[in-house]
ChimeraX commands (.cxc) that place a marker at each C-alpha (Angstrom):
marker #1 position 7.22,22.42,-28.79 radius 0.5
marker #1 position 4.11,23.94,-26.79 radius 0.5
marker #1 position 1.85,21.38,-28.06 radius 0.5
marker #1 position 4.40,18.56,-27.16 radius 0.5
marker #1 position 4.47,20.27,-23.49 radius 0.5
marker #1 position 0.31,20.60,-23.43 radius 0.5
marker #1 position 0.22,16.89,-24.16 radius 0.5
marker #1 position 2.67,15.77,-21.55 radius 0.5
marker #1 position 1.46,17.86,-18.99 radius 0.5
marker #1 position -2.22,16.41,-19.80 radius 0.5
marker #1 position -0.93,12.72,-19.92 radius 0.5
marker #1 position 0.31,13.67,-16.26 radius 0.5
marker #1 position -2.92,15.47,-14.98 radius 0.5
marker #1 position -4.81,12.37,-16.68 radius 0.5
marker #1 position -2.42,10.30,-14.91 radius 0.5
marker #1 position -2.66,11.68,-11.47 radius 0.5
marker #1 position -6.77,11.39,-11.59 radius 0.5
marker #1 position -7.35,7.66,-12.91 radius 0.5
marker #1 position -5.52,5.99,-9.92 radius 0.5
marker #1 position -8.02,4.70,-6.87 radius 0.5
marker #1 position -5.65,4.75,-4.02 radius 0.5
marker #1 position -6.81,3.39,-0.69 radius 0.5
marker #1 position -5.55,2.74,2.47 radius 0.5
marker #1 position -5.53,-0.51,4.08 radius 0.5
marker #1 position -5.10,-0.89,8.03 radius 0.5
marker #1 position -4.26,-4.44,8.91 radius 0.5
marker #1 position -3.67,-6.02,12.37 radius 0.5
marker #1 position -1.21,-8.38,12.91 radius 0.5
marker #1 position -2.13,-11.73,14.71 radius 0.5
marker #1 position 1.56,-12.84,14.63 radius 0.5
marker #1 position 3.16,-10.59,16.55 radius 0.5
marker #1 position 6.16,-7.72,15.30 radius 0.5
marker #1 position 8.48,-7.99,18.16 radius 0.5
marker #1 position 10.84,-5.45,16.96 radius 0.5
marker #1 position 11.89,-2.53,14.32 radius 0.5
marker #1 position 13.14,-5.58,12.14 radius 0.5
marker #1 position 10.07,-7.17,11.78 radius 0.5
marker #1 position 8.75,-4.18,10.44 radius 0.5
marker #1 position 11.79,-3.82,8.07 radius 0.5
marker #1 position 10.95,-7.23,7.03 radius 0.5
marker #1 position 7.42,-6.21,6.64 radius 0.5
marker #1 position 8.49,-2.99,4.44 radius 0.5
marker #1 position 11.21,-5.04,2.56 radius 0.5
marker #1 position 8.67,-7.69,1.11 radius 0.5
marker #1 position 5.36,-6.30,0.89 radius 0.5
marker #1 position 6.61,-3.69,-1.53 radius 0.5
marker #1 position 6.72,-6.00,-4.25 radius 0.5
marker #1 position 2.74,-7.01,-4.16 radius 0.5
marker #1 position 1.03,-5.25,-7.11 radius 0.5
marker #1 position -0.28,-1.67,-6.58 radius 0.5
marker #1 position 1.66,-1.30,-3.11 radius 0.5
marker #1 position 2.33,2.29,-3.06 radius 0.5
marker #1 position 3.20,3.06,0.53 radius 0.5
marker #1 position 3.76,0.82,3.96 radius 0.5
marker #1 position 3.94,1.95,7.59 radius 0.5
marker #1 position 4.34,-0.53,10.09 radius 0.5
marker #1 position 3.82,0.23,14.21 radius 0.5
marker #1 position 5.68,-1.98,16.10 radius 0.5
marker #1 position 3.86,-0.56,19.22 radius 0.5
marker #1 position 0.12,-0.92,18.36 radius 0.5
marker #1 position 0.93,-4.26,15.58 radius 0.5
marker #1 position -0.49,-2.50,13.14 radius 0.5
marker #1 position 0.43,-1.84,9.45 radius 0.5
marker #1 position -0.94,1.06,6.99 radius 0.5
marker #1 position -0.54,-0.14,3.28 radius 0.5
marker #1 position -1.71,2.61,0.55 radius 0.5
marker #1 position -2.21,0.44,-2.93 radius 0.5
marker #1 position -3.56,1.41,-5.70 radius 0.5
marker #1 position -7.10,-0.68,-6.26 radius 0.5
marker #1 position -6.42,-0.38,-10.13 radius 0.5
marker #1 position -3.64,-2.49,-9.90 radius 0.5
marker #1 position -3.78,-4.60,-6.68 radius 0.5
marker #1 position -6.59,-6.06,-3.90 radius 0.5
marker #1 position -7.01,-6.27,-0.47 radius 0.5
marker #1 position -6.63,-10.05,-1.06 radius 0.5
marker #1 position -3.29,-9.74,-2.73 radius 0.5
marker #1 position -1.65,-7.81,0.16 radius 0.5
marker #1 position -3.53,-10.54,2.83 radius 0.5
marker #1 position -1.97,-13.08,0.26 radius 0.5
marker #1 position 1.47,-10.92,0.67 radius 0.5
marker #1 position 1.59,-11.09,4.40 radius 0.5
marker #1 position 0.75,-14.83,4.87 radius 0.5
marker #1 position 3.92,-15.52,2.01 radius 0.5
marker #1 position 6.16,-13.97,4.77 radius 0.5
marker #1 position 4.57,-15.53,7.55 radius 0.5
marker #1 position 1.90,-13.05,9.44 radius 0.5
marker #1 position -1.65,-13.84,9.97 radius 0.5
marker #1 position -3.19,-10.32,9.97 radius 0.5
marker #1 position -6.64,-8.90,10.25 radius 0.5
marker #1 position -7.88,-6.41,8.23 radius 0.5
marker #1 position -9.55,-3.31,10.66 radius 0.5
marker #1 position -10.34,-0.67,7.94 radius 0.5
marker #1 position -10.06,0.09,4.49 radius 0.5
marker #1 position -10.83,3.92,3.21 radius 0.5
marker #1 position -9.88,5.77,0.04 radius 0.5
marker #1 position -7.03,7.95,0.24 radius 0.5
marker #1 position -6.71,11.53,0.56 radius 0.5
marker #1 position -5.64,13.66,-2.41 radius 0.5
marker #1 position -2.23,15.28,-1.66 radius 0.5
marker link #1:1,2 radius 0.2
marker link #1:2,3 radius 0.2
marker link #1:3,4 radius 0.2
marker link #1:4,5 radius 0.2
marker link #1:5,6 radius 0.2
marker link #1:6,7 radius 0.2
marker link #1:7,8 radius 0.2
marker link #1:8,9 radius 0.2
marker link #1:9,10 radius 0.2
marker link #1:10,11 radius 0.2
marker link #1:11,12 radius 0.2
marker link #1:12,13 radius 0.2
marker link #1:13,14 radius 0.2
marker link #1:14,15 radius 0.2
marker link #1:15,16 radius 0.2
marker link #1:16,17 radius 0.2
marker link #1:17,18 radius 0.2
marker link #1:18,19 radius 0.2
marker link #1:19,20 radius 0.2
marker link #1:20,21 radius 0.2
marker link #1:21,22 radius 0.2
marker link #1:22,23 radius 0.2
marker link #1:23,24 radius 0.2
marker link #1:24,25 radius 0.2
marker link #1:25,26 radius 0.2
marker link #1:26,27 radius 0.2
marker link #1:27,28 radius 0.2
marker link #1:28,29 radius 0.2
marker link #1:29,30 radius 0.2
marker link #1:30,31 radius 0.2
marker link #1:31,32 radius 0.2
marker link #1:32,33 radius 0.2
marker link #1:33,34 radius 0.2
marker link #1:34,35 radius 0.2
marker link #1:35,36 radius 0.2
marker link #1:36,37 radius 0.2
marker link #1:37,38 radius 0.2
marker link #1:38,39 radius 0.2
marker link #1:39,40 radius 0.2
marker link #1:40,41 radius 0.2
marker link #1:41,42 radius 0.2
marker link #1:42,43 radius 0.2
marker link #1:43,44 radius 0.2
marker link #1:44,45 radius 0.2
marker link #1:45,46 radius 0.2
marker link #1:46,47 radius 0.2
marker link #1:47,48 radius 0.2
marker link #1:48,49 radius 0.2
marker link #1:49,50 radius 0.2
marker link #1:50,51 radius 0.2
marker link #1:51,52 radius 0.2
marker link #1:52,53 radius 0.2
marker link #1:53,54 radius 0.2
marker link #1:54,55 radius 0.2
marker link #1:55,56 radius 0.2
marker link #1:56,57 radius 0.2
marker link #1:57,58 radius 0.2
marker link #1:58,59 radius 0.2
marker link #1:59,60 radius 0.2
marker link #1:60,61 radius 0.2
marker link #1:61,62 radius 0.2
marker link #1:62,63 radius 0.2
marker link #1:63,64 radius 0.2
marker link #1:64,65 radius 0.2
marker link #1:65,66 radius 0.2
marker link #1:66,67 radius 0.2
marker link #1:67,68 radius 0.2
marker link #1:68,69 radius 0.2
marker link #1:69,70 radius 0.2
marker link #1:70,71 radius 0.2
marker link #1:71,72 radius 0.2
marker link #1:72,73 radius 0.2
marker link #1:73,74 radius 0.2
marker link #1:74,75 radius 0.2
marker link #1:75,76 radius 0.2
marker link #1:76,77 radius 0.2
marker link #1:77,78 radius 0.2
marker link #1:78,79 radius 0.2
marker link #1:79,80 radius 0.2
marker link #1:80,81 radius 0.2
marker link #1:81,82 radius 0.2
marker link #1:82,83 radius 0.2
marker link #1:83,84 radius 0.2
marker link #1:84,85 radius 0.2
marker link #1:85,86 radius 0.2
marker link #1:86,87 radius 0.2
marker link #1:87,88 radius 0.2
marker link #1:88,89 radius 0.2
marker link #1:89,90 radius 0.2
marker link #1:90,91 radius 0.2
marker link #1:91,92 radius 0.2
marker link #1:92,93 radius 0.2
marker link #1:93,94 radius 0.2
marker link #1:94,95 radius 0.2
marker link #1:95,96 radius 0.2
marker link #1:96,97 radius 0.2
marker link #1:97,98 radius 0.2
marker link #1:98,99 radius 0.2
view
């Protein structure tokens, strides 16, 4: 049983250290006019590969998107944005902070 435990709680350490999270900031040229746009934003995005977290400002038209690089690219969530229909710019890109 303790060797079983050592090996699952390794698998999860191992786990927790491989992924390359990053956080994309993205303008958007269309324009979120209100708290459903972002919903809609939320709602779809989440399904692009690696997508791990999205936070969309309605007041500065800006969107935070933390993916993981292992799975997804910048030019998948671009891709993700223009399938809903928002031309965005992309303002920074930065590697995550370890909670």
């Amino acid at each position: 049983m303790k060797k079983f435990a050592l090996v699952a709680l390794l698998l999860c350490v191992s786990s927790a250290y491989a992924k390359d999270l990053r956080v994309l900031v993205v303008k958007t040229e269309t324009r979120m006019k209100c708290e459903n746009c972002a919903k809609k934003i939320r709602m779809n995005l989440r399904f692009e590969k690696g997508v791990k977290d999205i936070k969309p400002s309605v007041a500065d038209q800006t969107v935070s998107i933390t993916y993981d690089a292992e799975k997804g690219t910048q030019e998948g969530i671009v891709k993700g944005f223009k399938k809903i229909g928002y031309e965005v710019k992309v303002l920074s890109e930065k590697k995550a902070e370890k909670k």
